[in-house]
N, C-alpha and C positions, 0 to 999 in steps of 0.2 A: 504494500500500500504506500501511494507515495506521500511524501509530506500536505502538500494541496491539499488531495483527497483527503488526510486524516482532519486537516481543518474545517473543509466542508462540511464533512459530518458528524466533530465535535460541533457545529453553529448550527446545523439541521436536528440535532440530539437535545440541545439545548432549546429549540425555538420549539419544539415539539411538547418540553416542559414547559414551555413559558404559556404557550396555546392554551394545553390540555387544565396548567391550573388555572386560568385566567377565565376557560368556560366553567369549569366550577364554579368560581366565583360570582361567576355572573349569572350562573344559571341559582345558586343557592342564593342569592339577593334581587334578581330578578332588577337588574339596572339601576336598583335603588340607592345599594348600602355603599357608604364612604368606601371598602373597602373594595367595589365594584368599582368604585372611579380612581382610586389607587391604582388597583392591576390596568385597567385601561391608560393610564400614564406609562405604566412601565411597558406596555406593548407598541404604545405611541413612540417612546425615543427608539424600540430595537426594532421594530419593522423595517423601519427602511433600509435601517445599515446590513439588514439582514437579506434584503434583496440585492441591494448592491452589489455584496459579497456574492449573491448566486448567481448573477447576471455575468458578475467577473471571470469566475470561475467555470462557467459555460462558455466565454468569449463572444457573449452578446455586449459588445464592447457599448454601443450607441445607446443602449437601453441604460445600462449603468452609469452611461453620461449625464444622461436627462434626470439620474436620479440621484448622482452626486451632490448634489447641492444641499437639497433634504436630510441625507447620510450622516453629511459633514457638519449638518449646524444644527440638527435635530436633539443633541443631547445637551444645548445650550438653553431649551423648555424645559428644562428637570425643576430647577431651583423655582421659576415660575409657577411653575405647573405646585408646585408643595406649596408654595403661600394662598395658590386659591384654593387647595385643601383643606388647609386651617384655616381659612376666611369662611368655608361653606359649610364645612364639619361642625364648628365652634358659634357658628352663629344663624342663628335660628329663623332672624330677620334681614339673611344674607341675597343680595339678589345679583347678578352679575352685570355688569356695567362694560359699553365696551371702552370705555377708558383704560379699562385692566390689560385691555391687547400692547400697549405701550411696555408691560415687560417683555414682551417678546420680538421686540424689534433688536435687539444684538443676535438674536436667531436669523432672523430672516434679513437683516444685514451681511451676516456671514456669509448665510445663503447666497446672497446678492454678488457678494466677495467670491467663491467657489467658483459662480456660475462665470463670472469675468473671467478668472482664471483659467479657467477649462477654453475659455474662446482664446485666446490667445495662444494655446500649447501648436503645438506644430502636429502631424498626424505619427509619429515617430513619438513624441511626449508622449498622447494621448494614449496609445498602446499600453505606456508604462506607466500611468498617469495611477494606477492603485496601488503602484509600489508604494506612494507620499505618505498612504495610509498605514504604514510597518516603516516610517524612516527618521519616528521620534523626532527631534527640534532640530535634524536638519530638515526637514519640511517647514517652510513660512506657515504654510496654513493651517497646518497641527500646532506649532508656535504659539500664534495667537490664538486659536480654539482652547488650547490650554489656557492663556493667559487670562480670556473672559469666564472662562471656567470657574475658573480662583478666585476671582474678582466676586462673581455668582456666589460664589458660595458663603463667602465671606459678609456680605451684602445681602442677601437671602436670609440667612441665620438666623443674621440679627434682627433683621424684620419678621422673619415668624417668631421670636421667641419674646422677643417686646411685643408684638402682637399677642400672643399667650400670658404675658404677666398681667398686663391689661384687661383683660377680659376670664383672669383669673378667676378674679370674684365673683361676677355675674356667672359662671359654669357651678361657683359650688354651691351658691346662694339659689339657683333658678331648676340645677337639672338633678332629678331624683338617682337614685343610685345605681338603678338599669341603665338608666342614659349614661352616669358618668360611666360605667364597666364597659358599655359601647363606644366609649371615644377615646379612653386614656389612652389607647395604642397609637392614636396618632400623632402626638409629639414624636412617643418613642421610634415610629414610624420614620418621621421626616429625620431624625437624628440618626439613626439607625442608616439609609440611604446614603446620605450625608456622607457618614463615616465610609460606607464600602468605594461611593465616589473618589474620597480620599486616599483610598485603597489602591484602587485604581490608576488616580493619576501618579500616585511614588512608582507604583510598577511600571508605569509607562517613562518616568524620567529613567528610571536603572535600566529596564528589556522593554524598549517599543514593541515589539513583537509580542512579548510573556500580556503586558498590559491591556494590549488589543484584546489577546485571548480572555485576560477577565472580564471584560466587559459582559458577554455573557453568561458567566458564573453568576457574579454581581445581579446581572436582573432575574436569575435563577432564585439565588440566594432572598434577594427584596419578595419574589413573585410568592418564592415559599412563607414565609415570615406573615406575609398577607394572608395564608388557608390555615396557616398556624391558629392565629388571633381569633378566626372565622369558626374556626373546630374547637376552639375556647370558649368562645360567645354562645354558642350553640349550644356545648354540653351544659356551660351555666344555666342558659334560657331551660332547657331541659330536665336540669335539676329542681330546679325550681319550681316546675311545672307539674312536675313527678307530688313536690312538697305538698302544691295547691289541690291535687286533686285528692290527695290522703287527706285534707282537710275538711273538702266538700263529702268525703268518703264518709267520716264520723258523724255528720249531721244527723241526727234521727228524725223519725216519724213527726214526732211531737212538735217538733222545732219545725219542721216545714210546714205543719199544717197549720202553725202560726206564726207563719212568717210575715202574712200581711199585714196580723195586726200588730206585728214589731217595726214596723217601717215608719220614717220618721214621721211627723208630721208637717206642712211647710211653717217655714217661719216667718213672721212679718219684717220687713225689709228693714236693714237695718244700715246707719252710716257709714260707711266705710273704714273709717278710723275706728269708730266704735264694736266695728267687728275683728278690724285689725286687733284692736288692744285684746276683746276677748280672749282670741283665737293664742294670741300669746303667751297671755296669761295661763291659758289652760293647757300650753304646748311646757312651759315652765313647769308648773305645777305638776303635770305628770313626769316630767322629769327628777323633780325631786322628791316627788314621794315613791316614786317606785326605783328610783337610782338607778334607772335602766342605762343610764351613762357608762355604770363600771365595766359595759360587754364592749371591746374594743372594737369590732366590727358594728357597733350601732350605725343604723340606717336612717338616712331621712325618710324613705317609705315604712321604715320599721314604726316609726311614730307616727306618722300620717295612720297607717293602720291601725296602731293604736288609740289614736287619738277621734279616728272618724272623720279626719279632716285635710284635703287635698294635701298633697307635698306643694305646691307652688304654691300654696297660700301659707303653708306654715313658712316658708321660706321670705315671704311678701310679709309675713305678721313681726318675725322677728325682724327681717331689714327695717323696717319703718318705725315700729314701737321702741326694740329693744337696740338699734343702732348697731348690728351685729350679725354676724353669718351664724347660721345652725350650729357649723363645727366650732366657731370661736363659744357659741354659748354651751354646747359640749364639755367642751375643755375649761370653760369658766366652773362649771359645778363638779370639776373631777379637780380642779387645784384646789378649791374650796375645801373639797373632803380630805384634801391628801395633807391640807395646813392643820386639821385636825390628830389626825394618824401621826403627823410629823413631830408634835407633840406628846405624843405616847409613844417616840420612839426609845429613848431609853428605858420606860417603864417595860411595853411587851417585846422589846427586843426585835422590832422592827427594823429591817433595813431598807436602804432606798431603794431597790429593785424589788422587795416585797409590796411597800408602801405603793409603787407605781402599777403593777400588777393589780392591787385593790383596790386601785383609785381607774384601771381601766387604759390604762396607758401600754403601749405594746413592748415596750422595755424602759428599764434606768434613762436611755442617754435622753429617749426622747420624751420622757417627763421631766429631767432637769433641765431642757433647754425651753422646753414649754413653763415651766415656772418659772424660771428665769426672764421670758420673753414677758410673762402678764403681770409676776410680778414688780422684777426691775432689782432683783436681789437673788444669788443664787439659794438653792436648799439653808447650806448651812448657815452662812451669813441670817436669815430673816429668824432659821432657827434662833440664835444666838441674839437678836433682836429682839422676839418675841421672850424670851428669858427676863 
Protein backbone atom coordinates (compact mmCIF):
# COMPACT_ATOMS: atom_id res chain seq x y z
CA UNK A 1 0.00 0.00 0.00
CA UNK A 2 1.41 3.09 -0.89
CA UNK A 3 1.85 6.01 1.26
CA UNK A 4 -1.01 8.26 -0.65
CA UNK A 5 -3.22 5.44 -0.54
CA UNK A 6 -2.70 4.83 3.38
CA UNK A 7 -3.76 8.67 3.77
CA UNK A 8 -6.73 8.50 1.69
CA UNK A 9 -8.14 6.09 3.61
CA UNK A 10 -6.97 7.17 7.10
CA UNK A 11 -9.26 10.68 5.88
CA UNK A 12 -12.16 8.31 4.24
CA UNK A 13 -11.96 6.16 7.87
CA UNK A 14 -12.09 9.12 9.63
CA UNK A 15 -14.94 11.19 7.67
CA UNK A 16 -16.81 7.91 7.90
CA UNK A 17 -16.66 8.43 11.80
CA UNK A 18 -17.27 11.97 11.69
CA UNK A 19 -20.71 11.19 9.29
CA UNK A 20 -21.86 8.08 11.12
CA UNK A 21 -21.69 10.18 14.80
CA UNK A 22 -22.96 13.35 13.43
CA UNK A 23 -26.34 11.33 12.10
CA UNK A 24 -26.72 10.05 15.41
CA UNK A 25 -26.73 13.17 16.68
CA UNK A 26 -28.99 14.55 14.69
CA UNK A 27 -31.03 11.82 14.27
CA UNK A 28 -31.24 11.46 18.42
CA UNK A 29 -32.19 15.55 18.73
CA UNK A 30 -33.82 15.76 15.62
CA UNK A 31 -32.07 19.22 14.54
CA UNK A 32 -32.99 20.79 17.63
CA UNK A 33 -30.25 20.17 20.45
CA UNK A 34 -27.03 22.41 20.84
CA UNK A 35 -25.21 19.60 20.51
CA UNK A 36 -26.83 18.98 16.96
CA UNK A 37 -25.41 22.33 15.84
CA UNK A 38 -22.12 21.56 17.42
CA UNK A 39 -21.59 18.36 15.36
CA UNK A 40 -22.88 20.24 12.33
CA UNK A 41 -19.83 22.87 13.00
CA UNK A 42 -17.55 20.33 13.09
CA UNK A 43 -18.62 18.68 9.67
CA UNK A 44 -18.85 22.28 8.26
CA UNK A 45 -14.98 23.07 8.68
CA UNK A 46 -13.82 19.17 7.59
CA UNK A 47 -16.09 18.73 4.57
CA UNK A 48 -14.49 20.57 2.38
CA UNK A 49 -10.95 19.85 3.08
CA UNK A 50 -12.06 16.52 2.97
CA UNK A 51 -13.17 16.71 -0.65
CA UNK A 52 -10.40 18.56 -1.69
CA UNK A 53 -8.06 15.80 -0.56
CA UNK A 54 -10.39 13.27 -2.69
CA UNK A 55 -10.43 15.31 -5.73
CA UNK A 56 -6.48 15.57 -5.38
CA UNK A 57 -5.84 12.22 -4.87
CA UNK A 58 -8.16 11.08 -7.90
CA UNK A 59 -6.34 13.84 -10.07
CA UNK A 60 -9.41 15.62 -10.60
CA UNK A 61 -7.15 18.56 -10.60
CA UNK A 62 -10.00 21.53 -11.78
CA UNK A 63 -12.52 20.39 -9.32
CA UNK A 64 -10.07 20.79 -6.34
CA UNK A 65 -9.38 24.14 -7.61
CA UNK A 66 -12.60 25.46 -7.54
CA UNK A 67 -12.76 24.01 -4.03
CA UNK A 68 -9.58 25.20 -2.61
CA UNK A 69 -10.51 28.26 -1.53
CA UNK A 70 -13.33 26.89 0.95
CA UNK A 71 -10.57 24.19 2.10
CA UNK A 72 -8.09 26.78 2.96
CA UNK A 73 -10.05 29.23 4.93
CA UNK A 74 -12.86 27.02 6.13
CA UNK A 75 -11.32 26.33 9.48
CA UNK A 76 -10.98 30.04 10.11
CA UNK A 77 -15.25 29.72 11.09
CA UNK A 78 -14.39 27.51 14.00
CA UNK A 79 -13.61 30.30 16.65
CA UNK A 80 -16.91 32.19 15.01
CA UNK A 81 -18.86 29.57 14.78
CA UNK A 82 -18.25 28.72 19.02
CA UNK A 83 -19.25 32.26 20.18
CA UNK A 84 -22.61 31.83 18.21
CA UNK A 85 -22.87 28.65 20.23
CA UNK A 86 -22.75 30.36 23.54
CA UNK A 87 -24.63 33.27 22.38
CA UNK A 88 -27.65 30.67 21.22
CA UNK A 89 -27.00 27.81 23.96
CA UNK A 90 -26.93 30.47 26.93
CA UNK A 91 -29.41 32.77 25.87
CA UNK A 92 -32.94 32.10 25.71
CA UNK A 93 -33.80 35.50 24.03
CA UNK A 94 -31.04 34.86 21.57
CA UNK A 95 -32.14 35.75 18.00
CA UNK A 96 -29.46 35.89 15.03
CA UNK A 97 -28.73 39.06 13.58
CA UNK A 98 -26.81 39.39 10.20
CA UNK A 99 -24.58 41.63 11.73
CA UNK A 100 -23.00 38.59 13.27
CA UNK A 101 -21.75 37.52 9.59
CA UNK A 102 -18.94 40.36 10.15
CA UNK A 103 -16.91 37.54 12.09
CA UNK A 104 -16.48 35.63 9.22
CA UNK A 105 -15.12 37.96 6.81
CA UNK A 106 -11.12 36.88 7.78
CA UNK A 107 -12.67 33.58 6.28
CA UNK A 108 -13.96 34.49 3.28
CA UNK A 109 -11.06 37.14 2.85
CA UNK A 110 -8.62 34.32 2.93
CA UNK A 111 -10.91 32.69 0.73
CA UNK A 112 -10.65 35.65 -1.57
CA UNK A 113 -6.80 35.57 -0.95
CA UNK A 114 -6.46 31.45 -2.12
CA UNK A 115 -8.65 32.08 -4.88
CA UNK A 116 -6.09 35.18 -6.32
CA UNK A 117 -3.46 33.00 -5.63
CA UNK A 118 -4.45 29.91 -7.57
CA UNK A 119 -5.16 32.56 -10.63
CA UNK A 120 -1.83 33.56 -10.85
CA UNK A 121 0.03 29.89 -10.60
CA UNK A 122 1.30 28.85 -14.00
CA UNK A 123 -0.31 25.29 -15.05
CA UNK A 124 3.17 23.50 -13.96
CA UNK A 125 2.35 25.26 -10.18
CA UNK A 126 -1.19 24.29 -10.39
CA UNK A 127 -0.36 20.51 -10.78
CA UNK A 128 1.72 20.91 -7.50
CA UNK A 129 -0.32 23.42 -6.02
CA UNK A 130 -1.49 20.64 -2.95
CA UNK A 131 1.88 20.08 -2.09
CA UNK A 132 1.56 24.04 -0.01
CA UNK A 133 -0.89 22.10 2.00
CA UNK A 134 2.13 19.57 3.74
CA UNK A 135 4.86 22.56 3.38
CA UNK A 136 4.21 24.19 6.89
CA UNK A 137 5.55 28.05 6.89
CA UNK A 138 7.40 27.74 3.97
CA UNK A 139 3.90 28.08 2.36
CA UNK A 140 2.77 32.17 2.49
CA UNK A 141 -0.66 30.95 2.61
CA UNK A 142 -0.44 28.35 5.49
CA UNK A 143 1.72 31.28 7.17
CA UNK A 144 -0.84 33.46 7.57
CA UNK A 145 -3.93 30.82 7.93
CA UNK A 146 -1.86 30.13 10.97
CA UNK A 147 -1.34 33.48 11.94
CA UNK A 148 -5.30 34.48 11.85
CA UNK A 149 -5.77 31.22 13.57
CA UNK A 150 -3.96 32.56 16.66
CA UNK A 151 -5.04 35.65 16.42
CA UNK A 152 -8.89 33.72 16.55
CA UNK A 153 -8.35 32.03 19.11
CA UNK A 154 -6.93 34.24 21.32
CA UNK A 155 -9.76 36.89 20.48
CA UNK A 156 -12.42 34.26 20.42
CA UNK A 157 -11.77 33.11 24.03
CA UNK A 158 -11.81 35.93 25.58
CA UNK A 159 -15.02 36.97 24.19
CA UNK A 160 -16.86 33.72 24.87
CA UNK A 161 -15.79 33.43 28.29
CA UNK A 162 -16.44 37.27 29.25
CA UNK A 163 -19.59 36.44 27.58
CA UNK A 164 -20.14 33.58 30.03
CA UNK A 165 -19.00 35.55 33.37
CA UNK A 166 -21.68 37.99 32.21
CA UNK A 167 -24.42 36.02 31.92
CA UNK A 168 -23.30 33.80 34.69
CA UNK A 169 -25.97 34.92 36.82
CA UNK A 170 -28.87 35.19 34.91
CA UNK A 171 -28.14 30.84 33.92
CA UNK A 172 -28.18 30.16 37.63
CA UNK A 173 -30.70 32.47 38.95
CA UNK A 174 -33.37 31.76 35.76
CA UNK A 175 -32.42 27.82 34.45
CA UNK A 176 -33.68 24.84 36.68
CA UNK A 177 -31.30 22.07 37.05
CA UNK A 178 -32.21 19.92 33.91
CA UNK A 179 -31.58 22.81 31.87
CA UNK A 180 -28.34 23.68 33.69
CA UNK A 181 -27.08 19.53 33.34
CA UNK A 182 -28.18 20.38 29.52
CA UNK A 183 -25.79 23.05 28.97
CA UNK A 184 -22.75 22.82 31.24
CA UNK A 185 -20.86 20.95 28.45
CA UNK A 186 -20.79 23.79 26.55
CA UNK A 187 -18.07 25.87 27.97
CA UNK A 188 -16.28 22.68 28.59
CA UNK A 189 -17.08 22.04 24.98
CA UNK A 190 -15.69 25.28 23.30
CA UNK A 191 -12.51 24.84 25.63
CA UNK A 192 -12.09 21.42 25.07
CA UNK A 193 -11.85 22.28 21.00
CA UNK A 194 -9.85 25.05 21.70
CA UNK A 195 -7.34 23.09 23.29
CA UNK A 196 -7.11 20.14 20.44
CA UNK A 197 -6.89 23.32 17.96
CA UNK A 198 -3.99 24.16 19.87
CA UNK A 199 -2.95 20.72 19.47
CA UNK A 200 -2.90 20.85 16.22
CA UNK A 201 -1.25 23.89 15.29
CA UNK A 202 2.25 22.99 17.79
CA UNK A 203 2.02 19.78 15.57
CA UNK A 204 1.89 21.47 12.56
CA UNK A 205 4.84 24.16 13.59
CA UNK A 206 7.38 20.73 14.50
CA UNK A 207 5.71 17.95 11.34
CA UNK A 208 3.59 19.96 8.78
CA UNK A 209 2.61 16.74 7.57
CA UNK A 210 2.10 14.79 11.30
CA UNK A 211 -0.30 18.10 11.90
CA UNK A 212 -2.26 17.83 8.73
CA UNK A 213 -2.88 14.31 9.71
CA UNK A 214 -4.42 15.49 13.09
CA UNK A 215 -6.62 17.48 11.90
CA UNK A 216 -8.87 14.67 11.43
CA UNK A 217 -8.37 12.90 14.61
CA UNK A 218 -9.00 16.31 16.30
CA UNK A 219 -12.61 16.53 14.63
CA UNK A 220 -12.87 12.70 15.42
CA UNK A 221 -11.87 13.34 18.99
CA UNK A 222 -14.52 16.87 19.37
CA UNK A 223 -17.29 14.63 17.19
CA UNK A 224 -16.85 11.86 19.91
CA UNK A 225 -16.88 14.07 23.08
CA UNK A 226 -20.35 15.51 21.51
CA UNK A 227 -22.22 11.53 21.77
CA UNK A 228 -20.34 11.40 24.88
CA UNK A 229 -22.35 14.33 26.65
CA UNK A 230 -25.56 13.10 24.45
CA UNK A 231 -25.37 9.37 26.00
CA UNK A 232 -24.83 11.22 29.45
CA UNK A 233 -27.94 13.48 29.18
CA UNK A 234 -29.97 10.61 28.05
CA UNK A 235 -29.07 8.19 30.74
CA UNK A 236 -29.66 11.18 33.25
CA UNK A 237 -33.12 12.06 31.51
CA UNK A 238 -33.71 8.26 31.97
CA UNK A 239 -32.82 7.93 35.29
CA UNK A 240 -34.95 10.20 36.22
CA UNK A 241 -37.69 9.06 34.47
CA UNK A 242 -37.38 5.58 35.78
CA UNK A 243 -37.59 7.71 39.49
CA UNK A 244 -40.82 9.41 38.30
CA UNK A 245 -42.75 6.67 37.30
CA UNK A 246 -41.86 4.50 40.61
CA UNK A 247 -43.40 7.55 42.07
CA UNK A 248 -46.76 7.65 40.16
CA UNK A 249 -46.29 3.80 40.77
CA UNK A 250 -47.17 4.06 44.70
CA UNK A 251 -50.10 6.40 44.26
CA UNK A 252 -53.03 4.33 45.51
CA UNK A 253 -56.65 3.85 44.83
CA UNK A 254 -57.64 6.27 47.59
CA UNK A 255 -55.57 9.10 46.44
CA UNK A 256 -56.78 9.15 42.83
CA UNK A 257 -60.15 8.86 43.41
CA UNK A 258 -59.43 12.17 45.37
CA UNK A 259 -57.47 13.80 43.53
CA UNK A 260 -59.86 16.24 42.26
CA UNK A 261 -60.84 17.36 45.39
CA UNK A 262 -57.17 17.80 46.27
CA UNK A 263 -56.53 20.26 43.58
CA UNK A 264 -55.97 23.61 44.33
CA UNK A 265 -58.39 26.02 44.28
CA UNK A 266 -57.71 29.40 42.13
CA UNK A 267 -56.46 32.32 43.90
CA UNK A 268 -57.47 35.93 43.80
CA UNK A 269 -54.97 37.89 41.91
CA UNK A 270 -52.44 39.08 43.65
CA UNK A 271 -49.60 42.08 43.24
CA UNK A 272 -46.73 41.03 42.05
CA UNK A 273 -44.28 42.18 44.76
CA UNK A 274 -46.76 41.00 47.13
CA UNK A 275 -46.45 37.45 45.74
CA UNK A 276 -42.97 37.81 45.03
CA UNK A 277 -42.39 38.40 48.80
CA UNK A 278 -44.78 35.58 49.75
CA UNK A 279 -43.21 33.02 47.42
CA UNK A 280 -39.85 33.88 49.31
CA UNK A 281 -40.64 33.83 52.20
CA UNK A 282 -42.03 30.59 52.10
CA UNK A 283 -39.05 29.32 49.79
CA UNK A 284 -36.91 30.43 53.16
CA UNK A 285 -38.99 29.18 55.44
CA UNK A 286 -38.95 25.60 54.06
CA UNK A 287 -35.50 25.87 53.96
CA UNK A 288 -34.85 26.40 57.22
CA UNK A 289 -37.20 24.35 58.80
CA UNK A 290 -36.56 21.32 57.19
CA UNK A 291 -32.59 22.09 56.54
CA UNK A 292 -32.89 20.47 53.23
CA UNK A 293 -29.80 22.78 52.53
CA UNK A 294 -27.30 20.06 54.24
CA UNK A 295 -27.90 17.54 50.91
CA UNK A 296 -25.00 18.99 48.77
CA UNK A 297 -26.77 18.03 45.51
CA UNK A 298 -29.88 20.34 46.42
CA UNK A 299 -31.85 21.35 43.59
CA UNK A 300 -33.68 24.34 42.47
CA UNK A 301 -36.44 21.80 41.00
CA UNK A 302 -35.88 19.84 44.23
CA UNK A 303 -37.63 22.93 46.17
CA UNK A 304 -39.95 24.10 43.45
CA UNK A 305 -41.28 20.50 44.16
CA UNK A 306 -41.28 20.82 47.28
CA UNK A 307 -42.44 23.99 47.79
CA UNK A 308 -45.48 23.77 44.99
CA UNK A 309 -44.01 26.55 43.26
CA UNK A 310 -42.43 27.15 39.74
CA UNK A 311 -38.51 27.10 39.70
CA UNK A 312 -38.42 30.47 37.78
CA UNK A 313 -40.59 32.10 40.20
CA UNK A 314 -38.65 30.90 43.07
CA UNK A 315 -35.65 32.18 41.30
CA UNK A 316 -37.61 35.62 40.38
CA UNK A 317 -38.88 35.80 44.24
CA UNK A 318 -35.49 35.57 45.80
CA UNK A 319 -33.69 37.88 42.90
CA UNK A 320 -36.04 40.66 43.62
CA UNK A 321 -37.05 40.33 47.44
CA UNK A 322 -34.14 38.62 48.82
CA UNK A 323 -31.31 40.52 46.50
CA UNK A 324 -29.74 37.14 46.00
CA UNK A 325 -29.27 33.83 43.75
CA UNK A 326 -30.92 30.53 45.02
CA UNK A 327 -27.34 29.09 45.51
CA UNK A 328 -25.84 32.36 47.39
CA UNK A 329 -29.17 31.89 49.77
CA UNK A 330 -28.16 28.16 49.97
CA UNK A 331 -24.87 28.79 51.10
CA UNK A 332 -26.10 31.63 53.26
CA UNK A 333 -28.05 29.07 55.68
CA UNK A 334 -25.30 26.23 55.46
CA UNK A 335 -22.48 29.01 56.81
CA UNK A 336 -25.16 30.14 59.29
CA UNK A 337 -25.28 26.49 60.63
CA UNK A 338 -21.60 25.74 60.34
CA UNK A 339 -20.87 29.28 62.65
CA UNK A 340 -22.89 27.26 65.19
CA UNK A 341 -21.02 23.72 64.81
CA UNK A 342 -17.93 25.85 64.76
CA UNK A 343 -18.52 26.75 68.04
CA UNK A 344 -18.81 23.38 69.45
CA UNK A 345 -15.96 22.58 67.87
CA UNK A 346 -13.79 21.90 70.80
CA UNK A 347 -16.49 20.76 72.92
CA UNK A 348 -17.79 17.53 70.22
CA UNK A 349 -14.58 17.25 68.75
CA UNK A 350 -15.54 18.53 65.41
CA UNK A 351 -13.23 19.02 62.75
CA UNK A 352 -13.42 21.20 59.76
CA UNK A 353 -14.10 18.64 57.17
CA UNK A 354 -16.66 17.12 59.56
CA UNK A 355 -18.40 20.41 60.27
CA UNK A 356 -18.41 21.08 56.22
CA UNK A 357 -19.84 17.66 55.52
CA UNK A 358 -22.87 18.79 58.04
CA UNK A 359 -23.27 21.95 57.09
CA UNK A 360 -23.65 20.36 53.39
CA UNK A 361 -20.69 21.50 51.62
CA UNK A 362 -18.87 18.88 49.37
CA UNK A 363 -15.42 19.13 51.11
CA UNK A 364 -13.18 21.25 53.65
CA UNK A 365 -11.47 23.46 50.81
CA UNK A 366 -14.80 24.40 49.41
CA UNK A 367 -16.45 25.48 52.69
CA UNK A 368 -13.47 27.55 53.89
CA UNK A 369 -13.33 29.50 50.85
CA UNK A 370 -17.01 29.97 50.98
CA UNK A 371 -16.93 31.28 54.42
CA UNK A 372 -14.21 33.05 53.93
CA UNK A 373 -15.92 34.73 50.66
CA UNK A 374 -19.44 35.70 52.88
CA UNK A 375 -17.99 36.14 55.73
CA UNK A 376 -14.68 38.23 55.06
CA UNK A 377 -12.70 36.22 57.86
CA UNK A 378 -11.32 32.86 57.46
CA UNK A 379 -12.79 29.75 59.97
CA UNK A 380 -10.29 30.35 62.57
CA UNK A 381 -9.64 33.99 62.64
CA UNK A 382 -13.83 34.73 63.21
CA UNK A 383 -13.47 31.48 65.59
CA UNK A 384 -11.11 33.35 67.60
CA UNK A 385 -13.29 36.58 67.31
CA UNK A 386 -16.30 35.15 68.28
CA UNK A 387 -14.27 33.82 71.71
Amino acid sequence: MGYELFIFLFHTFAMVLLMGMALMLILATRFKGDSCYAALIILTITLPDYFYNVCSYLGWNDVALLIAPIAYSVNLTLMPFMLLLAHRSLNPRYRFRYSALIHFLPAVAFGILVAFHIGGLSLEEVRDFSVERTAGFRSPLTAVNFLILLVQLIVYFYLIFRYLRRVRHYIFSNFTQPELSGKVWIPRFITFVGALVVVEMVGSRFDPLGGFRLFYLINVIAMGYLVYQELEHAHAFHRSSIRAVDAVSSVTVEEVQHFDEALPQPEPVKDKNALMKEYADKVEEYLKSSEVYVNPNLTLAEVANATRIPARNISEAINTVLKKTFFDLVNGLRIEKSKVLLKQKKQQGFTLETIAEQCGFNSQYTFCRAFKKAVGVSTSEWLRLAE
